[in-house]
C-alpha positions in Angstrom: 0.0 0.0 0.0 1.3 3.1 -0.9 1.2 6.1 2.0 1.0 9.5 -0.2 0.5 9.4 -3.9 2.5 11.8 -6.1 0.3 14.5 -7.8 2.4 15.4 -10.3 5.4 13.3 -12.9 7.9 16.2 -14.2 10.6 15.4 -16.5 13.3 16.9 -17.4 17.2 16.4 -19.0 19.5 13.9 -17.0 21.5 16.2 -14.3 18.9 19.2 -14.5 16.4 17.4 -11.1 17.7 20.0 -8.7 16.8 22.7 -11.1 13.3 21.7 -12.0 12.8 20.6 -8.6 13.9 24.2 -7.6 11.5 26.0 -11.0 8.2 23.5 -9.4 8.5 24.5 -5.8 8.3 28.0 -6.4 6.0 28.1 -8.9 3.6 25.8 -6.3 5.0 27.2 -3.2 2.9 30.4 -2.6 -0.3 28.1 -3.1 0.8 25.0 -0.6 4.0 25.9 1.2 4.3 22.1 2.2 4.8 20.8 -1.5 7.7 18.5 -2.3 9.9 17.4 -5.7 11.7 14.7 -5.3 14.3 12.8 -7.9 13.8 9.7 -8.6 16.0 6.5 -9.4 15.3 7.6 -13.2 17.0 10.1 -15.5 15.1 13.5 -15.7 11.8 12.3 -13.7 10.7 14.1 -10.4 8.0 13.2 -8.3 6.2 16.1 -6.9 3.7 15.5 -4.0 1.3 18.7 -2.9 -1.7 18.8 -1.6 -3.5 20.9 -4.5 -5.5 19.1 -6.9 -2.9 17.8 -9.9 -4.9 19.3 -12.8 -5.1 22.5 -11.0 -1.7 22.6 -10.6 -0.9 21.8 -13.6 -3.2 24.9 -14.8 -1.1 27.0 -12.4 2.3 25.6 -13.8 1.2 26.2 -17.3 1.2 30.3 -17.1 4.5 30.5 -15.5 8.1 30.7 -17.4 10.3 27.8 -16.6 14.0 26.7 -18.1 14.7 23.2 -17.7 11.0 21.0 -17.3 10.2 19.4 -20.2 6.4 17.7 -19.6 4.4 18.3 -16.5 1.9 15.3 -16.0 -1.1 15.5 -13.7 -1.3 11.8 -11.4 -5.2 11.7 -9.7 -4.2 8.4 -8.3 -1.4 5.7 -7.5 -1.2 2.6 -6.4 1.9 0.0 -6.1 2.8 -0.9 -10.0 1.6 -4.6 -10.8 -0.8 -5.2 -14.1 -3.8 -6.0 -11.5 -3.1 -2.9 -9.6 -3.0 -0.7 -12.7 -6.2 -2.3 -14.7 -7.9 -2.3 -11.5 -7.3 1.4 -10.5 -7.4 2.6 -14.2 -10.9 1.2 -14.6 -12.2 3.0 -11.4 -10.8 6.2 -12.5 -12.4 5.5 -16.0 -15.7 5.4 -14.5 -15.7 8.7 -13.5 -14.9 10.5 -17.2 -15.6 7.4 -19.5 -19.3 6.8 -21.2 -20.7 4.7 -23.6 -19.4 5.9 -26.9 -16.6 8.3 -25.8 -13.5 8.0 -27.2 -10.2 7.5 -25.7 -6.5 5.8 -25.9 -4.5 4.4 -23.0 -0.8 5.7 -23.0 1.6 3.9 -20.9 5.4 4.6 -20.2 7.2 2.5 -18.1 10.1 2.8 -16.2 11.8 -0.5 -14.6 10.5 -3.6 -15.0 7.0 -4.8 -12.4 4.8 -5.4 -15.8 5.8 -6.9 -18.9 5.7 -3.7 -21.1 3.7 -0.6 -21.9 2.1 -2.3 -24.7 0.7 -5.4 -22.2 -0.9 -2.3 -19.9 -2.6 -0.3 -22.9 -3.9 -3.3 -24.0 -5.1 -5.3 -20.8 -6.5 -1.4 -19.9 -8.0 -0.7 -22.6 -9.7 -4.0 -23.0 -11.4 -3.5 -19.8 -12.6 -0.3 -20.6 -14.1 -1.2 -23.5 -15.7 -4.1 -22.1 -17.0 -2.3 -18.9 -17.4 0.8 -19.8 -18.4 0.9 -23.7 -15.9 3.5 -24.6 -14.3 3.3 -28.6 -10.5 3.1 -28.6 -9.5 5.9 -31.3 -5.7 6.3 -31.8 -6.2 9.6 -34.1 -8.6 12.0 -31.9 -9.7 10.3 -28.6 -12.1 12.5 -26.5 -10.0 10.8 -23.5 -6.0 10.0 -22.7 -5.9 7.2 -19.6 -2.6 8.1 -18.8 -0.3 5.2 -17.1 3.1 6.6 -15.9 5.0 3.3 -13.9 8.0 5.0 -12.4 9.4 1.7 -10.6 7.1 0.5 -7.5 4.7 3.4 -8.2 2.7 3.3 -11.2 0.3 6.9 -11.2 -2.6 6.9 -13.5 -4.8 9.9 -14.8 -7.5 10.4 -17.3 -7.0 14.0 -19.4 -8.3 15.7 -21.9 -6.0 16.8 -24.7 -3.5 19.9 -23.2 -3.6 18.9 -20.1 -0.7 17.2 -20.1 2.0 20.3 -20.2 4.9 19.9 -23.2 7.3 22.0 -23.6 7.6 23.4 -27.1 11.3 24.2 -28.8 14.3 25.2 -26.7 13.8 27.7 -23.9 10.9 29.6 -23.1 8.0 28.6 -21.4 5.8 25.5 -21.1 2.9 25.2 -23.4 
């Protein structure tokens, strides 16, 4: 069982953590001075645990200038990374956005090696969704993303609408 679920994946280049860590805290800081960023056992990916909402802090994020982040992923919910676990969790979440009809994909990137691949979580997912839920997988314009980010033990899920997921665009600048 996992204590405190991360609200929030950030990547960013190998050997720039502390500095995204640094750009995410005080962006965040003036609206929960108890958030955290921490590094991870992977290249470029910070955890970053607050107690704000991840999509709204995302939204905050978004209108700020930052150097070094390259994506900014809202996590609404974790648990510890194992194929039942993440169908299982991913399905509940589901519920809440997914109707009969609506479109969506499931996106996975893993990082170390609990499940088999990406591919077997997208698939075993989405299958369930389908099945459960009615929803039409569309890989060109789905309504929904059911985002699975496995970052070792810890495997956050989400389900966004398209721009909610923060990319950085070009060199420099801000996020868009």
């Amino acid at each position: 069982m996992i204590e405190k679920c991360p609200k929030l994946l950030v990547t960013t280049s190998k050997g720039k953590e502390n500095q995204a860590i640094e750009e995410i805290l005080n962006i965040l800081f003036e609206y929960d001075n108890s958030v955290q960023g921490l590094k991870t056992e992977y290249d470029g990916v910070i955890l970053v645990y607050t107690s704000l909402n991840p999509k709204e802090a995302v939204k905050i994020i978004r209108n700020k200038p930052t150097s070094v982040i390259f994506k900014v992923i809202p996590l609404e919910t974790c648990v510890e990374t194992s194929l039942e676990n993440i169908v299982s969790a991913g399905l509940k979440l589901a519920v809440k956005y997914i109707s009969k009809g609506d479109s969506f994909i499931v996106d996975c990137v893993r990082r170390g090696r609990y499940v088999p691949s990406s591919v077997s979580v997208e698939k075993a997912l989405g299958k369930e969704i389908v099945q459960k839920l009615g929803g039409i997988v569309s890989f060109k314009k789905p309504k929904y993303i059911v985002k699975v980010e496995i970052i070792g033990k810890i495997s956050g899920i989400s389900v966004l609408k398209e721009g909610e997921i923060i990319r950085r665009r070009g060199r420099g600048g801000t996020v868009k």
